[in-house]
N, C-alpha and C positions, 0 to 999 in steps of 0.2 A: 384437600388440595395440596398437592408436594409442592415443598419448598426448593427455589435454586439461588443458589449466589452465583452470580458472573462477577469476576474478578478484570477488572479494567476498563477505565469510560472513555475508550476511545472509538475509532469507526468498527472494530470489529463486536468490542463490548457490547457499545450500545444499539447494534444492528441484531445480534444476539441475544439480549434483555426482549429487544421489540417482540422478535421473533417468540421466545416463549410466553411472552404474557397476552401473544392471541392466540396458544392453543393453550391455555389457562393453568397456566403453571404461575404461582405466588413467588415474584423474583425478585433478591435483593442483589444492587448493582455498587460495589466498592471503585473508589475511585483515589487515589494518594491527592490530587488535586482539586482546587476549591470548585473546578469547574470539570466541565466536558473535553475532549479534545485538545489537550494543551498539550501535548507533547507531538507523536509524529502524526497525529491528526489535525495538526493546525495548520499550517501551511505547505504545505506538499505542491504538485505540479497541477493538481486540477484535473485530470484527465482520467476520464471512466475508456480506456483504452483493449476493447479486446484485441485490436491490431499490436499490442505492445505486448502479448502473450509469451513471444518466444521467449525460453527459459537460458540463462546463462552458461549453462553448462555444455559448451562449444569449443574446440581448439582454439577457434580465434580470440575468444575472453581470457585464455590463457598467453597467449601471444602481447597480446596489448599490455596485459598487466605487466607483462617483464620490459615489455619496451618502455613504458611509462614508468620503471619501477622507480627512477632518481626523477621526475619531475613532478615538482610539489604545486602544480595549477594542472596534473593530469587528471583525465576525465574518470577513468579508475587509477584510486592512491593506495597502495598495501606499505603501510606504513612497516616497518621491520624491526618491531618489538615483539620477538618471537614469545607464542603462552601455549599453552595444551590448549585451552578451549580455542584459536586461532588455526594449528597448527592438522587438530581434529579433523575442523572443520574442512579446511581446505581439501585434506586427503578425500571424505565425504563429498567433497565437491567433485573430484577427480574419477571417483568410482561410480559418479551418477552420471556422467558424457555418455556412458549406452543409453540412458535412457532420454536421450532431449530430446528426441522426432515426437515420443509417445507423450511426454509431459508438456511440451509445447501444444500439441493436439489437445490435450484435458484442462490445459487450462485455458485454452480460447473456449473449449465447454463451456467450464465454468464461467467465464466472465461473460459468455452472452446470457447463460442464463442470469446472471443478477441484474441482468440492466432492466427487465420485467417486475422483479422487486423491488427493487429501490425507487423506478420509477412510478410505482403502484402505490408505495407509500407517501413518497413524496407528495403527492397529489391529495392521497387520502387525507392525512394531516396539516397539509396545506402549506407547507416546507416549501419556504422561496431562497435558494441557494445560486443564483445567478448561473442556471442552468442554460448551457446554448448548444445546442442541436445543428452546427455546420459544418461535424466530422472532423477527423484528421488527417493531418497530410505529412506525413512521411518525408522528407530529402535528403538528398544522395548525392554527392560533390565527385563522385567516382566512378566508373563500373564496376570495380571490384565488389564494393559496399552495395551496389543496385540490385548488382546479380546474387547477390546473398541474398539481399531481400526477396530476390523473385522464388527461391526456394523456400523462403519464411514463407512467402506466403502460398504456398503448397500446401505447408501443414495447415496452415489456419483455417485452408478452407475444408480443408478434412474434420477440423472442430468447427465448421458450420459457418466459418465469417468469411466474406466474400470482401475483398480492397479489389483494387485496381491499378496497374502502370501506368503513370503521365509521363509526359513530357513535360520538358523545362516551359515550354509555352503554356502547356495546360495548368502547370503548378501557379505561373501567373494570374492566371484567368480563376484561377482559385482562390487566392490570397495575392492583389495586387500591391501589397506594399510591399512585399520579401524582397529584398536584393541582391544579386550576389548570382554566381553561374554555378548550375547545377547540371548534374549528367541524367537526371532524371525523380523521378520519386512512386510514391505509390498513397494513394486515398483513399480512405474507411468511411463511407459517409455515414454510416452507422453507429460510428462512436461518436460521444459529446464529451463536455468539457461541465466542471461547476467548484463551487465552494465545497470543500470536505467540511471546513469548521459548520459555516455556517447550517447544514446538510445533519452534522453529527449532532452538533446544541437541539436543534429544530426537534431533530427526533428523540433527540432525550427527553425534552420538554414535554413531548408525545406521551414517551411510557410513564411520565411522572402523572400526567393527566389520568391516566388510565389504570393507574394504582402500582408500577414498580417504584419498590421503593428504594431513591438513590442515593448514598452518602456518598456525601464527595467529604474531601478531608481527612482520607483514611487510609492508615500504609497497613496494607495485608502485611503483616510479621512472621505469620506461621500459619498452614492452611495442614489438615490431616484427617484420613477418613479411617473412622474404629467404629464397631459394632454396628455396622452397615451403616454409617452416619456421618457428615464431612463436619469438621468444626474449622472456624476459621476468625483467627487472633489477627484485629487490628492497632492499632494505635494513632491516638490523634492527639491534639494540643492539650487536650484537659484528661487524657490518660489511654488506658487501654482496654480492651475489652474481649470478649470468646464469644460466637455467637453459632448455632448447629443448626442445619440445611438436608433437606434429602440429599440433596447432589450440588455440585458444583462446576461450572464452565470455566476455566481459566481462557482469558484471552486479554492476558498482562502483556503483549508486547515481547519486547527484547526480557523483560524481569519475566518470562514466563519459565525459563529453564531451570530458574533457581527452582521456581514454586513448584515445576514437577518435577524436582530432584526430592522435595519432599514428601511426596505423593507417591515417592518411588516407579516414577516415569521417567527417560530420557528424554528430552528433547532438546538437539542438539542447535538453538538458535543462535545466531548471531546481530550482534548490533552494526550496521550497516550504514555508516552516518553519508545524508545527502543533505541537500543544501539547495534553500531559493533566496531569488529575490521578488520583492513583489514591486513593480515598477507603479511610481502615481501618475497620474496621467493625467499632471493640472493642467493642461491649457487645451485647445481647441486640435491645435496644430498635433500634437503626442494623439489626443485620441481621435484623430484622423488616421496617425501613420504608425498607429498599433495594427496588428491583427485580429481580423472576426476570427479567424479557421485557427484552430491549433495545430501544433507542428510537432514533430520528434525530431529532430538532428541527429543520425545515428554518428554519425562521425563524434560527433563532442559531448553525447548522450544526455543532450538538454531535451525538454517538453515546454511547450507554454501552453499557456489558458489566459483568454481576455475575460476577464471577474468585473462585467457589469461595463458602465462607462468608464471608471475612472482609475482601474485598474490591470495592469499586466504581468501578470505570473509564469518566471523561469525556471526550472526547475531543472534538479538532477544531478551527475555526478557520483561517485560510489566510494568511501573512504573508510578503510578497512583498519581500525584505530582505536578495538575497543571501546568501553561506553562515554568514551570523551565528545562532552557536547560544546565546546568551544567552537565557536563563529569566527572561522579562520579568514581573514585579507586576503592572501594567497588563492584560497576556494572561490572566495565570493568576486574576485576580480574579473576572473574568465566569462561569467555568467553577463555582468556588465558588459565586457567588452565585446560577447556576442550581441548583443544587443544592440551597440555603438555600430556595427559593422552588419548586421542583417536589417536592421529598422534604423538607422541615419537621420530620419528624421523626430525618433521619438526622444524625449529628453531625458536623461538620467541625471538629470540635478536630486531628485528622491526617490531615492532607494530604499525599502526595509531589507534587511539581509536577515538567513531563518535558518537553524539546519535542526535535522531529527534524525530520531535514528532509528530505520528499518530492520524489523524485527525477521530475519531469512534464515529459512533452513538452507543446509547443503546442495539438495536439488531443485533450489525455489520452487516447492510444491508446498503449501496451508497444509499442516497437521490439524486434521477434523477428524472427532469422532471421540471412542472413548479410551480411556486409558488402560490401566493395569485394573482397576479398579471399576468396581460397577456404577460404584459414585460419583467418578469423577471424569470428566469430558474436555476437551480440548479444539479451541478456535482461535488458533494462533500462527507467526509465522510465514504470515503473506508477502513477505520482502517488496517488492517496489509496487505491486497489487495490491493493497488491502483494498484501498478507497474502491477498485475496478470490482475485486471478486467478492467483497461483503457481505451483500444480500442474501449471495448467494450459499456460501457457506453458514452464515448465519442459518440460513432455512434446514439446511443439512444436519445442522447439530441439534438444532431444534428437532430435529425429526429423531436424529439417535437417541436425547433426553428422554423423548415421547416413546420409545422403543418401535416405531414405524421402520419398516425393511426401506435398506440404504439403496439410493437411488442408484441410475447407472453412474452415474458420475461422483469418485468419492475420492477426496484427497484422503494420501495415507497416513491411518492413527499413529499416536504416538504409541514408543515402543518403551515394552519395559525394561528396568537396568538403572543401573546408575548414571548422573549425570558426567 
């Protein structure tokens, strides 16, 4: 039986660990933290969104960011602490706008296919994640903003997902607490909404049951593959250690660029920090005049998900700031204040405020697949998707480890070079 280390225990990690130890591969899952999902797997927007597929790489994502470039509560913030790794990035960003018709198309692909996975799993193990199945609903305060959407959704259905145009009337009759005048919007009844934490732990739980073995508590230090063999140095509270694997999955998150700068792979990630709040929803009145349906606001690029009774989850925003995980006043205000002013009747006396940091390549496409090396594999990189395309990718690189011929659908490997 070959051995694999997957390196990260968050929703890509441990959807990847799952993945290989049902086609019986003996897998050890490292993790820097005590637990599962503690970093941008803990509170995120909630939302398993193939409607939210289009990839950023657009003229107007470039416009906004310059109009927003001085205002520190805008919805995208490119802070201007200029670095190489920032500066890379962007130009990579720049050079990938030919491609956003085709990449937008492949990843509404891939995220319909993981909703068959993950929803397969869940079930199988018995993973209660305050899942809700009443779509999402898209809104639109403009026609500028509409009619952009109505070509989004051109592609998407080219990748298979079918939404739909509403009316302001019909978005009511959708979601009758949203307040506020809209020029229209568009509904995915397809997509759902759930806990990632709760989703990620469940299934960790899952592969612990069934024999991966997972240490949490351990900072990968040094990962390196010689004589056809990966080794990989951790360190934890009572010391450090070297442990050797047939092969190795990195899917570290934003730390994944260092670990294939070692491995002598590029990948050109970036830390991407967003930001929720999770609203409580003690009294009667709040979880009356919260929302069942989840919503996108393209305008102020927030997502919600209602998490069960007592809970409502806002999410979003994009702050280009390096790996500073500070829980900014300024960020988390807007998030409130939409809330104040689209749901009026829900109370914001308690707020948890969250931010993480989204681990994106240049073209927001998942490097899947394998690297410079025959050892070593890569599932990392899902920028504002992970929770959406997990499954799916997970299955993918599963399938590379197993040397099975890649599907049609295949986010592109990392490349080799330096980082």
């Amino acid at each position: 039986m070959q051995s694999i280390a997957v390196l990260g225990g968050g929703i890509t990690g441990v959807t990847t660990a799952y993945a290989l130890m049902r086609r019986g591969f003996q897998v050890t899952l490292f993790e820097r933290h005590r637990y599962a999902a503690m970093e941008t797997s803990f509170a995120n927007g909630g939302q398993l969104s193939a409607s939210n597929a289009e990839v950023w790489n657009h003229p107007s994502t470039v416009w906004k960011g310059l109009k927003w470039l001085l205002r520190q509560d805008a919805p995208l913030l490119v802070r201007p602490h200029p670095t190489w790794h920032k500066l890379s990035w962007f130009a990579e960003f720049l050079a990938a706008m030919p491609r956003y018709e085709a990449n937008t198309v492949q990843t509404a692909r891939l995220a319909i296919a993981a909703r068959e996975h993950l929803f397969a799993w869940a079930a199988q193990e018995g993973i209660a994640f305050d899942h809700k199945t009443r779509g999402i609903l898209h809104i639109y305060r403009d026609r500028q903003g509409f009619e952009h959407a109505a070509r989004v959704t051109e592609l998407l259905r080219q990748g298979g997902l079918q939404r739909r145009a509403v009316t302001p009337e019909e978005m009511r009759a959708i979601e009758p607490t949203l307040a506020g005048q809209y020029h229209g919007g568009f509904y995915t009844e397809s997509d759902s909404t759930g806990d990632i934490h709760l989703f990620t732990t469940g299934l960790a739980a899952a592969c612990a049951r069934q024999g991966v073995l997972c240490l949490y508590g351990q900072e990968v230090t040094r990962v390196a593959h010689r004589d056809g063999r990966v080794q990989v140095t951790t360190a934890t509270a009572g010391g450090s250690g070297t442990s050797t694997f047939d092969a190795v999955v990195v899917c570290a998150g934003t730390a994944s660029r260092a670990l294939a700068a070692q491995l002598g792979d590029r990948l050109n990630v970036y830390p991407v920090k967003g930001y929720s709040i999770t609203v409580m929803l003690n009294d009667e009145k709040s979880q009356a005049a919260a929302p069942q349906v989840s919503l996108l606001d393209d305008e102020t690029k927030l997502v919600t998900s209602r998490l069960g009774k007592n809970r409502f989850r806002v999410a979003g925003t994009a702050e280009f700031t390096g790996f500073n995980r500070d829980i900014r006043a300024e960020r988390i205000e807007p998030l409130v204040r939409w809330v104040n002013t689209c749901f009026p009747e829900v109370s914001t006396r308690q707020v948890v405020p969250w931010a993480g940091l989204r681990p994106m390549m240049p073209d927001l496409m998942p490097r899947v697949g394998q690297g410079r090396s025959a050892q070593v594999f890569y599932n990392t990189g899902h920028g504002h998707l992970g929770w959406t395309l997990s499954a799916a990718t997970a299955e993918l690189v599963a399938d590379a480890v197993a040397g099975a011929r890649r599907p049609a659908v295949w986010a592109r490997p990392a490349t080799a070079g330096a980082a």
